[in-house]
N, C-alpha and C positions, 0 to 999 in steps of 0.2 A: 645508568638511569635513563638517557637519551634511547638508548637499546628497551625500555620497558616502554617507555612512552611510544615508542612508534611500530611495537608489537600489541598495546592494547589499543590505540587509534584504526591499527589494520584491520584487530577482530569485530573493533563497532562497526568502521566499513561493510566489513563480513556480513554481518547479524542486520543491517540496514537494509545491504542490497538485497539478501534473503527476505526481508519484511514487504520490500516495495516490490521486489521481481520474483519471488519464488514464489513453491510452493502454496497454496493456502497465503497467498501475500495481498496486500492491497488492489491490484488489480482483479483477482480472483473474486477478490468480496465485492468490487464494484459492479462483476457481470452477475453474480449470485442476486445483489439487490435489485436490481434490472428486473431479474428473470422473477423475483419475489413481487417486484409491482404489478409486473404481466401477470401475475399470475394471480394475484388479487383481485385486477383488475376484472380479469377472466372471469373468478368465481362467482364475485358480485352480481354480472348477464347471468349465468346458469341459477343464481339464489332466485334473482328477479323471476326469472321463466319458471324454475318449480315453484313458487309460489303462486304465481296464472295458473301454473297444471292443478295445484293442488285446491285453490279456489275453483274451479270448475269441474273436479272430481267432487270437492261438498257441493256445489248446487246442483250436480246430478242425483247422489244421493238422499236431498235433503226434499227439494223442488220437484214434485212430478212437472209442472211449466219448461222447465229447461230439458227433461229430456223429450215432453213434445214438439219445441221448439228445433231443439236439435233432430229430432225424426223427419219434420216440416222440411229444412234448411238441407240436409245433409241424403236425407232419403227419396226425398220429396213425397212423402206419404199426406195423405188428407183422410179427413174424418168419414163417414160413411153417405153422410147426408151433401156431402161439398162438392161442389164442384171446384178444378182446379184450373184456373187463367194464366198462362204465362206472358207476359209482356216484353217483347223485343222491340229496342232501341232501334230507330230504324236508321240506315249507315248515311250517314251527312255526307259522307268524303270517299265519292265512287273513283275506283280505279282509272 
């Protein structure tokens, strides 16, 4: 009887340390949830930013204003009749 008891306390040992140190064991699931919060984390920034992209693809589409704006801003294109002024900040803090 002494001989079963201390054959089935060995195999819980067995199957514990296997639980805590193996394989697929508690430490493993602990870097898994890690890497699942980073990575939540992650998606959440890239959700945010395609939602900007995609907001600003419908006011392209939607708004001729935005993409004259953006022609203005990014092209620097002007209407036919304008004349165009650029204004430079003049440097405060000479070399």
């Amino acid at each position: 009887m002494r001989l079963l008891t201390l054959c089935m306390i060995g195999v819980v040992i067995l199957l514990q340390y296997r639980i805590w140190f193996g394989q697929n064991g508690v430490s493993e699931y602990q870097q898994l949830s890690s890497e699942v919060e980073r990575q939540t984390a992650s998606n959440a920034t890239l959700k945010q930013r395609n939602q900007l992209i995609y907001a600003d693809i419908r006011d392209l589409r939607e708004a001729s204003e935005a993409v004259e704006e953006r022609a203005r801003n990014e092209l620097g294109m002007v209407k036919p009749a304008e004349t165009f002024f650029r204004l430079i900040e003049k440097d405060t803090n000479p070399l």
